[in-house]
C-alpha positions in Angstrom: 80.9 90.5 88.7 81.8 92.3 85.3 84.5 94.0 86.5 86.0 90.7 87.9 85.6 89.5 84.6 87.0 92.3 82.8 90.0 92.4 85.5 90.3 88.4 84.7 90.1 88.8 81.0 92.7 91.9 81.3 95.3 90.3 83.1 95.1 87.3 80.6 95.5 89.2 77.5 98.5 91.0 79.2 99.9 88.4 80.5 99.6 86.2 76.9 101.0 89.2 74.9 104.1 89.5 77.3 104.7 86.0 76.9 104.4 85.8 73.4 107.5 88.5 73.7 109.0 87.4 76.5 109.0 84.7 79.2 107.1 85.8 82.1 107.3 84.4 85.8 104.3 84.4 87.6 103.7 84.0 91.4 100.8 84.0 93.4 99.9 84.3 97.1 96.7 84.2 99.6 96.5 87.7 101.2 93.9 86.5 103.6 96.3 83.4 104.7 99.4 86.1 105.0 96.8 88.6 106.9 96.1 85.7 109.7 99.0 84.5 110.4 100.5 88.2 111.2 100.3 88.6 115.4 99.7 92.1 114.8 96.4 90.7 113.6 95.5 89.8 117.1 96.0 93.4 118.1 94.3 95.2 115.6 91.0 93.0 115.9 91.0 93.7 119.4 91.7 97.6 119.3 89.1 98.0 116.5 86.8 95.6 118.6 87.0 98.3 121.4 86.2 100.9 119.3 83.5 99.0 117.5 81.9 98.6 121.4 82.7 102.0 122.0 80.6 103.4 119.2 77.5 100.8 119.5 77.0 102.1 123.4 77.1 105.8 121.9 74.3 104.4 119.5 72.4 102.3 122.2 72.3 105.7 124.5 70.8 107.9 121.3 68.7 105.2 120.6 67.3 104.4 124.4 66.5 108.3 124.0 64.3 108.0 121.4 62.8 104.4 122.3 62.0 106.6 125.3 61.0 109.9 123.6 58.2 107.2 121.9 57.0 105.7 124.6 56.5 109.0 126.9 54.6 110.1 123.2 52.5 107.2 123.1 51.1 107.7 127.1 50.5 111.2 127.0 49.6 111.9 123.0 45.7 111.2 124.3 46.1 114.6 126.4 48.2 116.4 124.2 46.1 119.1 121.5 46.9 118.8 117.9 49.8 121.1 117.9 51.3 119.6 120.5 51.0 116.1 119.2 52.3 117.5 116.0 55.0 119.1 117.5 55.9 116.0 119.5 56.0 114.0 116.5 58.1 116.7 114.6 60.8 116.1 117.5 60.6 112.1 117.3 61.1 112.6 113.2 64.6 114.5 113.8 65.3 112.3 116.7 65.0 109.3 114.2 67.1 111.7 111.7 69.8 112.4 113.8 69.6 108.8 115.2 70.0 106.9 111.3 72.7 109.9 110.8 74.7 108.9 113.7 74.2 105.7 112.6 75.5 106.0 109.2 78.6 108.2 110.6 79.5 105.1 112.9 79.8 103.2 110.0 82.2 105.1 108.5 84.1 105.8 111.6 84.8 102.3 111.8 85.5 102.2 108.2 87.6 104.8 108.5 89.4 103.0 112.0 89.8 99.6 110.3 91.8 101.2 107.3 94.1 103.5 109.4 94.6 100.1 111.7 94.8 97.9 108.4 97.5 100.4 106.9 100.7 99.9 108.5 99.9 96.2 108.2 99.1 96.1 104.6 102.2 98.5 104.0 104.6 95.8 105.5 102.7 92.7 103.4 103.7 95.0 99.7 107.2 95.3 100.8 107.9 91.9 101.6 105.9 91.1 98.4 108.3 93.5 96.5 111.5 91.9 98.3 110.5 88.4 97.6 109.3 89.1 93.8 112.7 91.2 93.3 114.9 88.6 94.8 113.3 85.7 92.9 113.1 87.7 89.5 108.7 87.3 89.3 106.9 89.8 86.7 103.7 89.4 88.5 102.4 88.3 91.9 98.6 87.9 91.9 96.2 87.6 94.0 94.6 84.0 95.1 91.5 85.3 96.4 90.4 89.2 97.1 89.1 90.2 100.7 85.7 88.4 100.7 87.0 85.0 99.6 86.4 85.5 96.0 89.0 83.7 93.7 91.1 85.8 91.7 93.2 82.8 90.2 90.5 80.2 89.0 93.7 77.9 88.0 97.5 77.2 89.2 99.1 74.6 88.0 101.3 72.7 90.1 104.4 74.3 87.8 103.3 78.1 89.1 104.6 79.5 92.3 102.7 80.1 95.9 104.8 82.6 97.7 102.4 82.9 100.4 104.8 81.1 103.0 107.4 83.1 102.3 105.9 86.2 102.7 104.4 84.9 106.0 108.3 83.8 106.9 109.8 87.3 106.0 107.3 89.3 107.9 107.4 87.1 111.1 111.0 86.8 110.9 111.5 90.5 111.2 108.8 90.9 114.0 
């Protein structure tokens, strides 16, 4: 939250010090609006969905293991001596290790897979954001709203510029 309002109070205080020099055109545009409207959205949701589903069976097997590993503990730790029943519980402590582990390193995978899948994408959404702020002479496009729906402009005027459409336009229209 402070850095949003640091960033906020940071892009005012440039953007009133290069006006007081200068006359500054500003544009803004909905990244999220752009990002859905793209059909290549379609396709990456639905290859990272696969490998999402991919990774949870891989997690559901290690974790069936373990569930199992417990339960075979649980009936026969009545028969078992003490250094077996500590052993046994040493070997469902790493299992639970590994198993948050693997956990953790499918969260990044996927991470990891939504970037690399997100890249090309994103890649194509700056150029035509370059083109469009080139062709129509703007100093600054920002950003309506970051990733999670926060609200990066609080304020437009019906006087300030939404290039959204036409970035939607110019990437669609070289699909």
């Amino acid at each position: 939250m402070i850095k949003k309002i640091l960033s906020t109070v940071a892009i005012f205080l440039f953007v009133l010090s290069a006006t007081a020099t200068a006359q500054v055109k500003i544009a803004y545009m909905n990244t999220q609006e752009v990002l859905n409207e793209l059909p290549e959205r379609e396709r990456v949701e639905q290859e990272l969905n696969s490998f999402v589903q991919q990774k949870q069976q891989e997690l559901q097997q290690q974790s069936t293991e373990y569930q199992d590993a417990v339960a075979q503990y649980q009936e026969n730790s009545a028969s078992m001596s003490q250094q077996q029943i500590e052993q046994q519980e040493q070997e469902l402590t790493d299992m639970q290790t590994e198993l948050d582990e693997m956990n953790q390193r499918i969260r990044l995978e996927v991470q990891q897979k939504r970037n690399e899948l997100l890249e090309p994408i994103l890649t194509q959404v700056d150029e035509a954001i370059a083109a469009i702020s080139e062709s129509e002479g703007y100093d600054f496009v920002l950003n309506k709203s970051t990733n999670t729906g926060e609200n990066i402009i609080f304020y437009a005027g019906d006087g300030q510029t939404n290039i959204t459409q036409a970035v939607i336009d110019r990437l669609t229209s070289t699909q």
